[in-house]
C-alpha positions as CSV (number, residue, x, y, z in Angstrom):
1,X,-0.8,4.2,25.8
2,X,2.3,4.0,23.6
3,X,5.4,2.0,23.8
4,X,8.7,1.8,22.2
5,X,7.9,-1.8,21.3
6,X,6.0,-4.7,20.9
7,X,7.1,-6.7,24.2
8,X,5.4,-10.0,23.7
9,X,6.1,-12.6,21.1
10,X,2.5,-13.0,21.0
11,X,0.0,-10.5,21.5
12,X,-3.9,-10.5,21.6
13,X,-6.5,-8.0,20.8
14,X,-9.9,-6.7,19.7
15,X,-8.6,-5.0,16.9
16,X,-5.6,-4.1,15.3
17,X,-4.7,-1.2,13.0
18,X,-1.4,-1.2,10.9
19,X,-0.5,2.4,10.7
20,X,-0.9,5.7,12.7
21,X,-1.1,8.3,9.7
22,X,-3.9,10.5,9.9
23,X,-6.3,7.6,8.9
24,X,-5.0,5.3,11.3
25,X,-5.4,7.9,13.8
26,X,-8.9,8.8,12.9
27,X,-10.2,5.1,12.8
28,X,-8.1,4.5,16.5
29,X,-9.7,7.5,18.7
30,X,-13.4,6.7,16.8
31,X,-12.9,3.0,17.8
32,X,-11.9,3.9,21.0
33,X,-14.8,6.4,21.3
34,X,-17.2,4.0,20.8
35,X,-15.9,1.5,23.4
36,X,-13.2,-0.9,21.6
37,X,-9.9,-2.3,22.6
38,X,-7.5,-1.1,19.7
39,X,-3.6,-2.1,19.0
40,X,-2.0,0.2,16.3
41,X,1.4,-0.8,14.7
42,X,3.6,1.7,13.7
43,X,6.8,1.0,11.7
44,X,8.7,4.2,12.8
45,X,9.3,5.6,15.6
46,X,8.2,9.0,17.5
47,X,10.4,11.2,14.2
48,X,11.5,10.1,11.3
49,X,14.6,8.9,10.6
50,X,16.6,7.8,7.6
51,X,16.5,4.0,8.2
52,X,12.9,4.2,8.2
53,X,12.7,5.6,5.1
54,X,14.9,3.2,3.4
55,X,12.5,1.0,4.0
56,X,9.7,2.4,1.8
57,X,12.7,2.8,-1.1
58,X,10.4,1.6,-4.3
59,X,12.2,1.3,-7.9
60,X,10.2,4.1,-9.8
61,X,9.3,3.5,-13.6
62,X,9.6,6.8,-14.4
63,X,11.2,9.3,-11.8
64,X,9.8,12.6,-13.1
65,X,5.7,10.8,-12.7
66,X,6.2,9.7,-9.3
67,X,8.1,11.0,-6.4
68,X,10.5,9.0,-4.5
69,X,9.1,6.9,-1.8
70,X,11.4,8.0,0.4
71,X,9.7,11.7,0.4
72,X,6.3,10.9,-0.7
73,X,5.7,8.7,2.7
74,X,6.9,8.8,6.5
75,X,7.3,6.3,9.0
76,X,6.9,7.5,12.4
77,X,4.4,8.7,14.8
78,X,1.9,10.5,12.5
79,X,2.7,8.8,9.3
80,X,2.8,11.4,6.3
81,X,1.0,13.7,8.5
82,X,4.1,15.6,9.0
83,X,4.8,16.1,5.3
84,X,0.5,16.8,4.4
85,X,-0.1,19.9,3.3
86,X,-3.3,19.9,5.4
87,X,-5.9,20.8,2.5
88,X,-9.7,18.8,2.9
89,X,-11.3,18.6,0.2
90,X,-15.0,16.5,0.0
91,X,-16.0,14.7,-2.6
92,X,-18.5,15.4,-5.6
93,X,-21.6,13.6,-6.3
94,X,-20.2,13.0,-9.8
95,X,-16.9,11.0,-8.7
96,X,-19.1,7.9,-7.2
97,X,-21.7,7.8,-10.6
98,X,-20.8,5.2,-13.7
99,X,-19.8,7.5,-16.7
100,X,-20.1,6.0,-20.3
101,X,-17.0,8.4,-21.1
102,X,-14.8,7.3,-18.1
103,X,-13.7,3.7,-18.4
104,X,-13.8,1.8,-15.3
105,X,-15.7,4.7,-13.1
106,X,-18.8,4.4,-10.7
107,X,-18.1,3.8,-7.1
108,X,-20.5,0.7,-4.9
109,X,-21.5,3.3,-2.7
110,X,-22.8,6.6,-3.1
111,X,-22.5,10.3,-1.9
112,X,-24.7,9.9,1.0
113,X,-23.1,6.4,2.3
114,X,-19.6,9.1,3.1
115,X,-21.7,12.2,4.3
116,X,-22.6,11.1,7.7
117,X,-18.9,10.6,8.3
118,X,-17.4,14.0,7.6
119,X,-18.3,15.9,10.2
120,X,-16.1,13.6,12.6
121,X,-13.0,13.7,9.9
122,X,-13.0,17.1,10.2
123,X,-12.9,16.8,14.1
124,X,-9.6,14.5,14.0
125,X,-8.2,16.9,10.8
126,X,-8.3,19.6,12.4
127,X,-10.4,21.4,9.9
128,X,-13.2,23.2,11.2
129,X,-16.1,22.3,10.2
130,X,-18.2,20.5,7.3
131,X,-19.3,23.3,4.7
132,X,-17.6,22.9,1.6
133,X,-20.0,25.2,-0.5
134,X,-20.8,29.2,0.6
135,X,-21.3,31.5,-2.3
136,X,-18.5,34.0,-3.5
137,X,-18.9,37.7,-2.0
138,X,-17.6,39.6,-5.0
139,X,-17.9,37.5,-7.8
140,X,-21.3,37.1,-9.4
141,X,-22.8,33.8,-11.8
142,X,-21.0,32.5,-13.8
143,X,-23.6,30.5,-15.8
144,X,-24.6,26.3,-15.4
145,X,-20.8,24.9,-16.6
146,X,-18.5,26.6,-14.1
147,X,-18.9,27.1,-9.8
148,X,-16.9,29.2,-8.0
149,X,-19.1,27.8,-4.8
150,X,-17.0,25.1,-3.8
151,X,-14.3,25.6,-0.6
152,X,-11.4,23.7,0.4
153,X,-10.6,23.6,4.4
154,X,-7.6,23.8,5.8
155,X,-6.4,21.4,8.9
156,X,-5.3,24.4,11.7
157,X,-2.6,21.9,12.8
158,X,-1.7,19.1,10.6
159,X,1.5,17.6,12.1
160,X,-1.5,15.3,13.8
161,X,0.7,13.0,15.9
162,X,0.6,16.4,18.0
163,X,-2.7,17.1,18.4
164,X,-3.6,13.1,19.0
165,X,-0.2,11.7,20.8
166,X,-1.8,13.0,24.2
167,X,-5.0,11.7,23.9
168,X,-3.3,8.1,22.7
169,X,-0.8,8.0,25.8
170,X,-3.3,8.8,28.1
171,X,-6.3,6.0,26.4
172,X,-7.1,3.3,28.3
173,X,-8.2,1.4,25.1
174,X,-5.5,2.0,22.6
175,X,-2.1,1.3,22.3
176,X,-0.2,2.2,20.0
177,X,3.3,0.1,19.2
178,X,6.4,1.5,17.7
179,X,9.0,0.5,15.9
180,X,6.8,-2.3,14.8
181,X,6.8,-3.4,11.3
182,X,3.8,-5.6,9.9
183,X,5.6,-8.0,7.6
184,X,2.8,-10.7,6.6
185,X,-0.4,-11.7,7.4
186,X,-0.9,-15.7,8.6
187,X,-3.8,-16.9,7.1
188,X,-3.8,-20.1,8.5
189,X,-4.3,-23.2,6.6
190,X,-7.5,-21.9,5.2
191,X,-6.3,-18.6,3.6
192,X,-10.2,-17.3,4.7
193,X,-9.3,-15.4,7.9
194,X,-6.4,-13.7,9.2
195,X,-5.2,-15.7,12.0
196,X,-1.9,-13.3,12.9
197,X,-0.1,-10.2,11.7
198,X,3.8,-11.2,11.8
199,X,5.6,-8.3,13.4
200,X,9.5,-7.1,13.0
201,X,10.8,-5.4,15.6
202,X,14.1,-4.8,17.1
203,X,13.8,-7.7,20.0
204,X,12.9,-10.0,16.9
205,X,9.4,-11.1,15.9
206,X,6.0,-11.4,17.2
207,X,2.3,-12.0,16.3
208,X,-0.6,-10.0,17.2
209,X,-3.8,-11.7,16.8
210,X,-7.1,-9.6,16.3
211,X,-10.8,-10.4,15.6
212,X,-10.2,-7.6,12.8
213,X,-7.1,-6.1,10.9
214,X,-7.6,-2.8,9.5
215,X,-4.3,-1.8,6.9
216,X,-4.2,1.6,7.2
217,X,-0.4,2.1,6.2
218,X,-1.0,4.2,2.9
219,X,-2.0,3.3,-0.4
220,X,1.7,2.3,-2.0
221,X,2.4,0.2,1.4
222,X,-0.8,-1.2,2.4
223,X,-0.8,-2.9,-1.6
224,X,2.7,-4.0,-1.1
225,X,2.0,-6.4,1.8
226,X,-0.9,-7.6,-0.1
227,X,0.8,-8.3,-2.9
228,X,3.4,-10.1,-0.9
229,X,0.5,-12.0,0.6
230,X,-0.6,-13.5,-2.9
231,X,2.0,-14.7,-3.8
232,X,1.3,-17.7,-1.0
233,X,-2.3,-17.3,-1.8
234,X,-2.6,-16.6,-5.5
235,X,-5.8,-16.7,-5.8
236,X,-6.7,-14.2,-3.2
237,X,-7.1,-10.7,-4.1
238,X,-8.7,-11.1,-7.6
239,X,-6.1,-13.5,-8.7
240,X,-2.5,-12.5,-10.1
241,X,-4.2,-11.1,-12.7
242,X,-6.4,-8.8,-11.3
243,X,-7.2,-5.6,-9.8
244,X,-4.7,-5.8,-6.7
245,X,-2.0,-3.1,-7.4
246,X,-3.6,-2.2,-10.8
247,X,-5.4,1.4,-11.5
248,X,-2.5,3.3,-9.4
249,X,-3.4,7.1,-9.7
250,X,-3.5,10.3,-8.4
251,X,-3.7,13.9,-9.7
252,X,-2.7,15.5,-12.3
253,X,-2.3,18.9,-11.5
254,X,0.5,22.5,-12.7
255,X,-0.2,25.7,-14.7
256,X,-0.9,26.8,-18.4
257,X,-2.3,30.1,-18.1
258,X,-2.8,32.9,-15.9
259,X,-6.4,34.1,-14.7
260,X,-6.9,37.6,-15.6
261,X,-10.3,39.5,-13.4
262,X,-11.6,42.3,-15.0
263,X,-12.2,43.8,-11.7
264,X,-8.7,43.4,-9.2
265,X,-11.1,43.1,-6.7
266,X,-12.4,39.8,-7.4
267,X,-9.4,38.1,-6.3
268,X,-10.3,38.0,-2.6
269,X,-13.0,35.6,-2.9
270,X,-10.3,33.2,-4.2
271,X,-7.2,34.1,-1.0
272,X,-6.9,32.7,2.1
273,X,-10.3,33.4,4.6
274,X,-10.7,32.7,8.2
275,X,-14.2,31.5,8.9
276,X,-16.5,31.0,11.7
277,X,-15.2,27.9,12.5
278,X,-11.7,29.4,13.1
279,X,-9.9,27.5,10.3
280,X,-8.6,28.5,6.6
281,X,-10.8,28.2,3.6
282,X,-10.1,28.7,0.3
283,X,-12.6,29.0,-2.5
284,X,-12.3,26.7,-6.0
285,X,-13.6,26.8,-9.5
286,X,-15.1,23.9,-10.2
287,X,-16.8,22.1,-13.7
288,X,-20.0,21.4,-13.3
289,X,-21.1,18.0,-13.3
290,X,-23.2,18.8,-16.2
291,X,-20.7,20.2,-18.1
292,X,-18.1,17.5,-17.7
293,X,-20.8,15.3,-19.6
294,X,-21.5,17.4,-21.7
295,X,-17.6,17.7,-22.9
296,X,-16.8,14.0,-21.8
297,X,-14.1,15.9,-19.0
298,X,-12.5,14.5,-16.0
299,X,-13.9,16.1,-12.8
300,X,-11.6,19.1,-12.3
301,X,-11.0,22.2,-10.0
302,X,-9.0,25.8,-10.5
303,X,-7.8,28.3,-8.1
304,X,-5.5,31.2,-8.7
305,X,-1.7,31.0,-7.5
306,X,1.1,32.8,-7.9
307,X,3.2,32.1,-10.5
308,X,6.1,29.9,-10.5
309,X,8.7,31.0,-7.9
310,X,11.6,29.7,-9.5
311,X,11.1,31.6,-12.6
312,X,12.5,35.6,-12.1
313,X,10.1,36.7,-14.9
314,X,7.6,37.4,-12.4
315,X,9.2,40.3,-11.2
316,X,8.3,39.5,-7.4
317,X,10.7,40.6,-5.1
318,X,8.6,38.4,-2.3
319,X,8.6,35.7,-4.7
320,X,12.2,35.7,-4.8
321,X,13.3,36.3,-2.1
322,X,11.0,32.9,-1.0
323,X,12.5,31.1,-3.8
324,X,15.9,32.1,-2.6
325,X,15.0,30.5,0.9
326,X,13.8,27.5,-0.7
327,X,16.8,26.5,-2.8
328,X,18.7,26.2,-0.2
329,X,18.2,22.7,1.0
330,X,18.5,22.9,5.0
331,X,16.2,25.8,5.1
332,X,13.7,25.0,2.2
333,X,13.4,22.0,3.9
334,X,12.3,23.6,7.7
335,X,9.9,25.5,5.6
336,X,7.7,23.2,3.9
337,X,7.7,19.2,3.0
338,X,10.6,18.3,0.5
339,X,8.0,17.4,-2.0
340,X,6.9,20.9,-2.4
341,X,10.1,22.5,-1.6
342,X,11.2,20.8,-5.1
343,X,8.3,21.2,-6.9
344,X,8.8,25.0,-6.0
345,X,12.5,25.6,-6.9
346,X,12.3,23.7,-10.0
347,X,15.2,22.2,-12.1
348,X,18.4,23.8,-12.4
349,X,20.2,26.1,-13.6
350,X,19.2,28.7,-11.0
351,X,18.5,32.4,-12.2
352,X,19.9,33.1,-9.0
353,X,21.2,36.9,-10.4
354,X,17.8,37.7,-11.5
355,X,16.0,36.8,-8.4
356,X,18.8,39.2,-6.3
357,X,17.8,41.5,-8.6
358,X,14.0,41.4,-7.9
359,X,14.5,41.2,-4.2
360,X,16.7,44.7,-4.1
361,X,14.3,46.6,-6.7
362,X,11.5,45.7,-4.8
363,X,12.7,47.1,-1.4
364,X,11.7,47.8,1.2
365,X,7.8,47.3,0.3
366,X,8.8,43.3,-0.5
367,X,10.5,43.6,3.3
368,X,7.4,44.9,4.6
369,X,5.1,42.1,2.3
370,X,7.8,39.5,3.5
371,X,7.3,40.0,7.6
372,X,3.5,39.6,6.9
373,X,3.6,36.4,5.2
374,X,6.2,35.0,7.8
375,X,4.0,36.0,10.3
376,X,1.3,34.5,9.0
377,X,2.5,31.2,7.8
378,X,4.9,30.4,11.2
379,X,4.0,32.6,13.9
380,X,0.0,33.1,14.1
381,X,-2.5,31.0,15.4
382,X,-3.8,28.8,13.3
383,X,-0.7,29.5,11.0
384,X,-1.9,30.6,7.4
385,X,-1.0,27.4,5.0
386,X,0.7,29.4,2.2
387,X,0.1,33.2,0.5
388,X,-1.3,34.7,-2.6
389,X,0.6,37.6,-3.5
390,X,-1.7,40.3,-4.8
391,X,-1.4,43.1,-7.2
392,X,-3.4,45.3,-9.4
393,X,-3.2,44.0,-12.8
394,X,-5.8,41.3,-11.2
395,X,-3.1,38.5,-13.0
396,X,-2.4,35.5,-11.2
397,X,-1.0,31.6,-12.3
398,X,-4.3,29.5,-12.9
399,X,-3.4,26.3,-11.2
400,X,-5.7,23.3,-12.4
401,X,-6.2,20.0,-10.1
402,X,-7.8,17.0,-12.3
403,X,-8.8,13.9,-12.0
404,X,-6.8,10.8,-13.4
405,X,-8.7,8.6,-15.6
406,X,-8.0,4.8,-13.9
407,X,-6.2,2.8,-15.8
408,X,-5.0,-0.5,-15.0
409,X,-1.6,-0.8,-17.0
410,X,-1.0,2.2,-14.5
411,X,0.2,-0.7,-11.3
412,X,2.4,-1.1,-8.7
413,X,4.0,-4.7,-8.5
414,X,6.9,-6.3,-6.8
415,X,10.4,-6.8,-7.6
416,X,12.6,-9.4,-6.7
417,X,14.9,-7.0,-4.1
418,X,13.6,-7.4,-0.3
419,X,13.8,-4.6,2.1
420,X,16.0,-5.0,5.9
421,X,12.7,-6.6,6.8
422,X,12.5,-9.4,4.7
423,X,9.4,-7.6,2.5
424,X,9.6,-7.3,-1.4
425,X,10.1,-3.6,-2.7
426,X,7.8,-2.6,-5.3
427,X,8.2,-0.9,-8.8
428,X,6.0,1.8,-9.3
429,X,4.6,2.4,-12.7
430,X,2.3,5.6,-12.6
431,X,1.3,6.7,-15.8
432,X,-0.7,9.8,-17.3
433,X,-2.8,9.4,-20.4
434,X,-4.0,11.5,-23.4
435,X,-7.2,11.9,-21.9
436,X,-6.1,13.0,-18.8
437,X,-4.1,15.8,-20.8
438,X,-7.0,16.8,-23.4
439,X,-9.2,17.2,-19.9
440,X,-7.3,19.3,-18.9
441,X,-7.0,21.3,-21.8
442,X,-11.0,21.6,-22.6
443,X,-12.1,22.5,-18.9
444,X,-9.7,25.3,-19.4
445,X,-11.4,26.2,-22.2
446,X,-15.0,25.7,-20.5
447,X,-13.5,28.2,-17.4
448,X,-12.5,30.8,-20.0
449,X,-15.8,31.1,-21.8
450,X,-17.2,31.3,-18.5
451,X,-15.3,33.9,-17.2
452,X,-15.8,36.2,-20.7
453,X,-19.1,35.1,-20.9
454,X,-20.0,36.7,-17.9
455,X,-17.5,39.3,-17.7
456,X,-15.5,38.6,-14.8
457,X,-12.5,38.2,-16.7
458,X,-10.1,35.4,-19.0
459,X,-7.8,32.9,-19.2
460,X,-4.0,33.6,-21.3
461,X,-2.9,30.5,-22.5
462,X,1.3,30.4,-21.9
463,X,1.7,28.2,-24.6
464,X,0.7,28.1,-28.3
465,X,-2.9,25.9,-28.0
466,X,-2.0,23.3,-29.7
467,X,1.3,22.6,-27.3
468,X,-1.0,22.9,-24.3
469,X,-1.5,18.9,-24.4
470,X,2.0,18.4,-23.9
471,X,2.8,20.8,-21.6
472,X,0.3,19.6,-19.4
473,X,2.0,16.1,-19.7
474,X,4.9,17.6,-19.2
475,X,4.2,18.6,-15.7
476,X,2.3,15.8,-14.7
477,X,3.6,14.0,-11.3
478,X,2.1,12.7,-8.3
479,X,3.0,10.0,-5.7
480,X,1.5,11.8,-2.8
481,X,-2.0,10.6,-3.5
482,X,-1.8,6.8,-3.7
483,X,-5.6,6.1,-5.2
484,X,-6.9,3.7,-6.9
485,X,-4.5,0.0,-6.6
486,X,-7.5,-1.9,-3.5
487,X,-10.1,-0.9,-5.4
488,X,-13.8,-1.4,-3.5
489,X,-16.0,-3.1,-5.6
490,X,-18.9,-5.4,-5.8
491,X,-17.2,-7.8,-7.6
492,X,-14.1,-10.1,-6.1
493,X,-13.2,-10.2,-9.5
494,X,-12.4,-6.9,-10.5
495,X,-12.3,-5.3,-7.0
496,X,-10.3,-5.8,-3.5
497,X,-12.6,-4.3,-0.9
498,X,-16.2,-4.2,-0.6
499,X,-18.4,-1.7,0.0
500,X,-17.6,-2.2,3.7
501,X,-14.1,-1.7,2.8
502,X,-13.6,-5.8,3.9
503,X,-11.0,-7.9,1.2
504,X,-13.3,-9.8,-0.6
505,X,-13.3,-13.4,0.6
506,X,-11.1,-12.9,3.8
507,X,-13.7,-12.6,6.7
508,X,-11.8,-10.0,9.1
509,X,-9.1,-8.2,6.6
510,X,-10.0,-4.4,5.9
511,X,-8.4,-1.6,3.9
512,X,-8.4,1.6,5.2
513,X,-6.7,3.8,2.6
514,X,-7.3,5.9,-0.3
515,X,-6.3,2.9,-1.9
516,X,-10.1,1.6,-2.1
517,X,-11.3,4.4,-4.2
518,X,-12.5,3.7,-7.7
519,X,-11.9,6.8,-9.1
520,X,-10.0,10.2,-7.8
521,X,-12.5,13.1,-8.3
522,X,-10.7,16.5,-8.3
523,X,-10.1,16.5,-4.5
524,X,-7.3,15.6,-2.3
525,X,-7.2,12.0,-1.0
526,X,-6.6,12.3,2.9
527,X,-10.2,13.5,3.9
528,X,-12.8,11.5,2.3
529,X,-10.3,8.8,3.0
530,X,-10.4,9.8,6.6
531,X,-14.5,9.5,6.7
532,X,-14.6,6.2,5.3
533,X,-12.4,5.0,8.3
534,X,-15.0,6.6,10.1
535,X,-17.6,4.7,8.8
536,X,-15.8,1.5,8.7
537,X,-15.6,1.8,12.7
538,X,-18.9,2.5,13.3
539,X,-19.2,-0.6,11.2
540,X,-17.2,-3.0,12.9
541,X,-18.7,-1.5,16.5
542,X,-21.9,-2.9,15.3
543,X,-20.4,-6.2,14.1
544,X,-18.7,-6.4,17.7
545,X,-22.2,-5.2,19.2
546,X,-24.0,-7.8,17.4
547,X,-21.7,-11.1,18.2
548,X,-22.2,-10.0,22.0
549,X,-25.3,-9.8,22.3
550,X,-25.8,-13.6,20.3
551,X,-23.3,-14.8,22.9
552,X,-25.4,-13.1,26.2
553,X,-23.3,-10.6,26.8
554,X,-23.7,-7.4,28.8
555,X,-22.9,-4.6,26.2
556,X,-22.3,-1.2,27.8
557,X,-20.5,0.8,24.7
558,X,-20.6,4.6,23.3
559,X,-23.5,4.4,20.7
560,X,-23.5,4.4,16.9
């Protein structure tokens, strides 16, 4: 069920998840599936709303690395659901192995520990199926260093809070509180287990006690109440010094070049596919993992793209006509999340003339191109999730996706301003490195002597090569991916979580959250993130399994 509230002052459960974005969700319906009683907090309320996001307000080191936290998360029903994009992406066996050249890589756990798991993430995302390899149908080899096999899905609806409220309202073993926001965690006098999650809500505050407390509230705000934490329990957490809030990452990701395919053809094996499964696929470059150790590169995928809307120089009466649309803030903003919406339009001064200009020269065939992709991208079913303009000079932007190396002056910490809830704000510090730029760089270089090498076509560098560095810098900006700051780790030393995604030395504290990964890989957070939730339920069923049967109990639950 849901309610508007948390009635009780105290409240008791089985378990009890702090936040329904799409991992909360994910790890609520598996829970339930498998038989448990399950309380989810949520700090909004069924939409977003302004005062919400005030709440999340963060001072930001450097404004153009990090998005404000005002766009870059949302609290309501859903969390950041209804600003994701929708792309699941799977891991590579590469981002969990120790690499001499990466400081501070090598997840606890391997490949085959988050396999099992993401068949079911793909059930609550929305996205199909499992298969993130199939081989291209036009392109042919293109040699040991570069694959074109790899896919990205697409979720076919990924405003989630609407494909899950349903099932929530109508469970008998999950409910789910709003306008409840988690403010601290009571650790007793012991500081060893989590006795009660304090609660803020507009009748005042309560307590929820749980056998286990999963934080599932995103990355930025699931580190921010455990920072707040230590500083009761200072030695919790790796200690003030340690890894808690450090290693903050995410992408680092824009466009140098343009692709160019010898053959015009080649450039549907890289647009937007339905396959059997019904969903949107879309195919990736990717460096091998042999050929990032070769070259010491950060793991790091490629797709063509059109090229920048806001610039006119494209020529693209489509393009413009979409930029158009975009710039203007109430519309831009019905089209797609404001993240993207600004990353899209691009700073001003708007060539505002020039892009009239491409939209009448290139009617009425950009009309006619225009209806299609509207079609496609709000009126179909599953709705396409963007468009690849085509055309026969086979020329497209080349936009990269790269790994951040981790770094641990890159942080998140607290400042001394609290929030309407009594919480400390946070300062974010993301920072992009050398390396990451010079990665980028060189696994462009490695895609182009693919592509001439075997004749499918070349990279054209926008800048002169030894700019490229710079520019890449220049571009680089994330916040949506919080990675990296409750790291999982063997060690309570230099880690947060284990490998069972418990806080080291608190018996019944978990982190559910992008936030435990060691190092970013090339793909998106949200659904590898998603299947370790997965796998942490199926973990705690058997925990809960295990103390009922030691106590004599009858145990009649959905199995493992």
């Amino acid at each position: 069920m849901i309610l508007e509230r948390l009635p009780a002052r105290e409240y008791t459960c089985d378990v009890c998840i702090v936040g329904s974005g799409p991992v909360g969700m994910a790890l609520a319906l598996e829970l339930e599936r498998l038989g448990r009683h399950v309380v989810v907090l949520e700090s909004g309320g069924t939409n977003a709303d302004p005062e919400g996001s005030e709440a999340s307000r963060a001072v930001i080191v450097d404004p153009q690395r990090h998005a404000q936290m005002e766009i870059a998360v949302c609290r309501a029903l859903g969390g950041t659901s209804w600003t994701w994009g929708g792309r699941c992406v799977a891991l590579d066996s590469v981002d969990f192995e120790t690499r001499s050249y990466v400081p501070h890589s090598g997840w606890p756990i391997g490949q085959d520990d988050i396999e099992p798991w993401y068949a079911k993430a793909a059930g609550y995302l929305r996205c199909g199926d499992a298969t993130f390899r199939s081989q291209p149908s036009h392109l042919g080899g293109l040699g040991a260093e570069v694959s074109a096999e790899f896919l990205e899905r697409w979720s076919a609806e990924p405003r989630l809070a609407l494909v899950h409220r349903r099932p929530i309202e109508r469970s008998q073993r999950i409910t789910l509180f709003l306008n409840s926001t988690v403010t601290d965690l009571d650790f007793g006098g012991g500081g060893r287990v989590v006795e009660s999650v304090l609660v803020a809500g507009s009748d005042g505050k309560s307590r929820v006690k749980a056998r286990d407390v999963i934080l599932a509230a995103g990355g930025v705000e699931t580190t921010r109440l455990l920072l707040a934490v230590q500083r009761r329990w200072p030695d919790h957490f790796g200690g003030t010094d340690g890894p808690l809030g450090r290693y903050y990452m995410g992408h680092i990701s824009g466009k140098i070049a343009s692709i160019v395919f010898d053959n015009p053809a080649d450039i549907a094996d890289f647009d937007f596919e339905l396959d059997r499964s019904g969903t949107y696929v879309r195919r990736r470059f990717v460096v091998s993992a042999a050929a990032q150790q070769t070259h010491g590169l950060l793991n790091t995928a490629f797709f063509p793209d059109n090229p920048p809307f806001y610039d006119p120089r494209h020529r693209s009466s489509v393009l413009s006509a979409v930029f158009l649309a975009l710039a203007i803030p109430p519309i831009g903003r019905r089209l797609v999340s404001e993240a993207i919406r600004i990353a899209h339009v691009g700073s001003k001064p708007y060539h505002l003339g020039a892009h009239l200009r491409n939209v009448l020269l290139g009617a009425p065939r950009g009309v006619q191109d225009l209806v299609k992709i509207v079609h496609g991208r709000f009126l179909a079913e599953p709705r396409k999730p963007a468009f690849l303009v085509r055309n026969r000079d086979g020329r497209y932007a080349l936009h990269y996706h790269a790994e951040q190396e981790p770094n641990p002056d890159s942080r998140v910490v607290l400042t001394g301003e609290v929030d309407q809830f009594g919480l400390p704000r946070v300062a974010i510090d993301l920072r992009f490195t050398q390396r990451d730029a010079r990665s980028v760089v060189d696994s462009h270089q490695v895609l182009d002597a693919a592509l001439r090498g075997n004749r499918i076509g070349r990279l054209e560098y926008w800048y002169p090569i030894e700019q490229l560095p710079d520019r890449v810098l220049a571009q680089a900006s994330d916040g949506l991916h919080q990675v990296g700051t409750t790291r999982m780790g063997q060690d309570a030393r230099n880690s947060v979580v284990d490998t069972d995604l418990k806080v080291h030395g608190v018996a019944n504290l978990y982190v559910a959250s992008s936030s435990v990964f060691p190092t970013t890989g090339q793909a998106n957070s949200t659904y590898p993130a998603t299947a370790l939730a997965i796998r942490l339920a199926h973990h705690l069923n058997r925990e809960a399994v295990g103390i009922e049967i030691q106590k004599g109990r009858t145990v009649n639950h959905a199995p493992c």
